[in-house]
Structures are given as structure tokens and as C-alpha cells.
N, C-alpha and C positions, 0 to 999 in steps of 0.2 A: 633660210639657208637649207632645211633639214628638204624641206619639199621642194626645193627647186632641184637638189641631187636625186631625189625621189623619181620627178618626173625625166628627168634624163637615162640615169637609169632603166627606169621602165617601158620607158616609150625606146630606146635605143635599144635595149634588148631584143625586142622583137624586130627587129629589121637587119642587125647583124648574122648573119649566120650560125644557127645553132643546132642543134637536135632537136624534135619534137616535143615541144612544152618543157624544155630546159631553157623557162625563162624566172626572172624573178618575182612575176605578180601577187600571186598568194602571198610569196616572204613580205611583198613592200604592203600589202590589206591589211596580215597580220603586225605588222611595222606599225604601222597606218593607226591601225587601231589602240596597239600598246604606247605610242609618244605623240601621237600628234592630239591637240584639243580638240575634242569631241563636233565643234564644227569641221574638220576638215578630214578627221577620222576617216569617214567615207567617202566624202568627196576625190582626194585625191589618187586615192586606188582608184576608184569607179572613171575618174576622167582619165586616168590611163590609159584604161581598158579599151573607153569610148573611142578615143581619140584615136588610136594605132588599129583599132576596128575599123573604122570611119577608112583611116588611110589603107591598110590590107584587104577590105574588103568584109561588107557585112554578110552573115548566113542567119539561117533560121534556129540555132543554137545560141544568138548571142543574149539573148532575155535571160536565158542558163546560166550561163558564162559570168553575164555581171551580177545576176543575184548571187548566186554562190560570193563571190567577192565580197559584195554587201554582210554576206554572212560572217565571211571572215573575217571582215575589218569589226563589226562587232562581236564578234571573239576576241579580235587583241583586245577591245578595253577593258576585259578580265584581267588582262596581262598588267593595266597599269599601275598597282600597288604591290604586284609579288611575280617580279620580273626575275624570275630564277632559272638555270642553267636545264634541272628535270621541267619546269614548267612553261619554259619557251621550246624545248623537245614534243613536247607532250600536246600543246598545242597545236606547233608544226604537225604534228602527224596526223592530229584532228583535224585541220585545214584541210592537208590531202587528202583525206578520204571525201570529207564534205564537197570538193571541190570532183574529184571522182565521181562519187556518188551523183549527184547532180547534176551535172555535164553529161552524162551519158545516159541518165534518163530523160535529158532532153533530146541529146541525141533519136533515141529510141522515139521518142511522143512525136518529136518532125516528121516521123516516117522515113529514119535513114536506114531501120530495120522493120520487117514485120511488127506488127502492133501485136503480138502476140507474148504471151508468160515466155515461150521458147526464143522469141527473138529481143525481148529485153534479156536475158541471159546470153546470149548469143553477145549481145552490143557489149554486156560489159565485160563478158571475158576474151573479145576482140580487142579491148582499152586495157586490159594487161600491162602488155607491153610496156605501153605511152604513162600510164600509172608509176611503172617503176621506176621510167626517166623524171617523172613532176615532182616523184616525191624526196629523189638523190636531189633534184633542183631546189627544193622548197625548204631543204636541209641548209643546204651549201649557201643559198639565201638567206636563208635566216639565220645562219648562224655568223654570215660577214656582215650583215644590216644590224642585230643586235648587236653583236663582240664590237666589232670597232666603235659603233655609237657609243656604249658604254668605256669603251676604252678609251675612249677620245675624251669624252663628258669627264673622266674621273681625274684624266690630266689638266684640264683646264683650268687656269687662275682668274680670268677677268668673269666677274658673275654678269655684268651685264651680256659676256657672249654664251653663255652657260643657258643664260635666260631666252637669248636669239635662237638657241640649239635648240629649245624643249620645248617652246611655242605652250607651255601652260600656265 
């Protein structure tokens, strides 16, 4: 149940109308990583990705793109024994950067800027911007992916759906 809302979500996201990188991907890797079992942990952030890439169209940034993900989905499963209010913050914010970080030194290695120390600088304080929409997004993501999951979970009385919900 938990990943078929996942993939709706995330693949719907990107095709709706939005601001630039004001989507939920990072929020559902790190998601990803803190509830779902360790097989699908990464899988289903990464087929997200693939998948709405596949249909939006691939570039020579996306090896970036999905590892970074990969990264973060293993960061959530640090998340799954001390899923706390400071420590899914704290996380989120390390996504963002990682995901920052990353993406635009790839950017920069495709030769979207001079291959130089001045134009890796250049690349990332050009990603500025887009940085401070992914990270309001990665917020607002994670904090309606966790809060309601857990809010929902904590209401629940039948455990075999309890047990449908948490896939461990």
C-alpha cells in the first residue's frame, strides 16, 4: 500500500506543474529508506526516478541524479530505529545538501560548465537558487511523508493492516 502511494506520488509529481525541483523525490529515498524493508529501500526511490526520466527525457546528469538518491535512501535506514522530529530534520537537510552537492558536480564533469576550479564554483553558486526551492521541498516532503505515516500508523487498530503499512 505504503509504495504504491509512493510511486504515485512521485512519478505524478514531476509531470504536474511545479517550480523547479519542488518535487518530492529526496522526501520519498529518504522515506524509502527509514520504512520500507531493506529490499525495496532503494529500489523504489531509484525506479521513480528512472521511470519519469525514461518519460521526461534522459541527460548526461542522470548517473548523478540517481546515485545521489541511492545515497539518500541509504541514509533513511539510519532513520529506522530513531525516527525523531530533530532527527528526520536533521537528515532532510543532509539529503539536501548531498543531493546539491552531487547533482552539480555532475553537472559541472558533463561539461555544462568549464571544467575548471572557477567554473565548478560558478556551477554551484548558479544552483543557488534551485537549492533553496529542493530544500523548502524536501522539508514540506518529509515532513507530510513522515507526520501523516506516523499519524495514520499510530491510529490504527487492525495489526494485520498496521503490518500491510510497514512492509517489515
Amino acid at each position: 500500500m505504503v509504495i504504491l502511494f509512493l510511486f504515485i506520488v512521485g512519478i505524478s509529481s514531476r509531470f504536474i506543474p511545479h517550480l523547479p525541483n519542488f518535487v518530492p523525490l529526496a522526501a520519498v529515498a529518504l522515506f524509502s529508506g527509514a520504512y520500507l524493508n531493506r529490499r525495496y529501500a532503494v529500489i523504489v526511490p531509484l525506479a521513480l526516478y528512472i521511470i519519469s526520466d525514461l518519460i521526461l527525457g534522459l541527460h548526461n546528469v542522470v548517473f548523478f541524479t540517481w546515485g545521489s538518491i541511492i545515497l539518500i535512501s541509504f541514509l533513511g535506514t539510519a532513520l529506522r530505529n530513531r525516527r525523531t522530529a530533530p532527527k528526520i530534520l536533521g537528515f532532510t537537510l543532509i539529503s539536501s545538501l548531498l543531493f546539491f552537492i552531487i547533482t552539480n558536480f555532475g553537472v559541472w564533469a558533463m561539461g555544462w560548465y568549464p571544467r575548471t576550479l572557477s567554473g565548478l564554483v560558478q556551477c554551484y553558486v548558479m544552483a543557488v537558487p534551485f537549492f533553496r526551492i529542493s530544500l523548502v521541498s524536501n522539508l514540506v516532503y518529509a515532513g507530510v511523508l513522515f507526520g501523516a505515516y506516523e499519524f495514520l500508523f499510530d491510529r490504527l487498530k487492525d495489526k494485520k493492516l498496521k503490518a500491510a503499512l510497514l512492509f517489515n
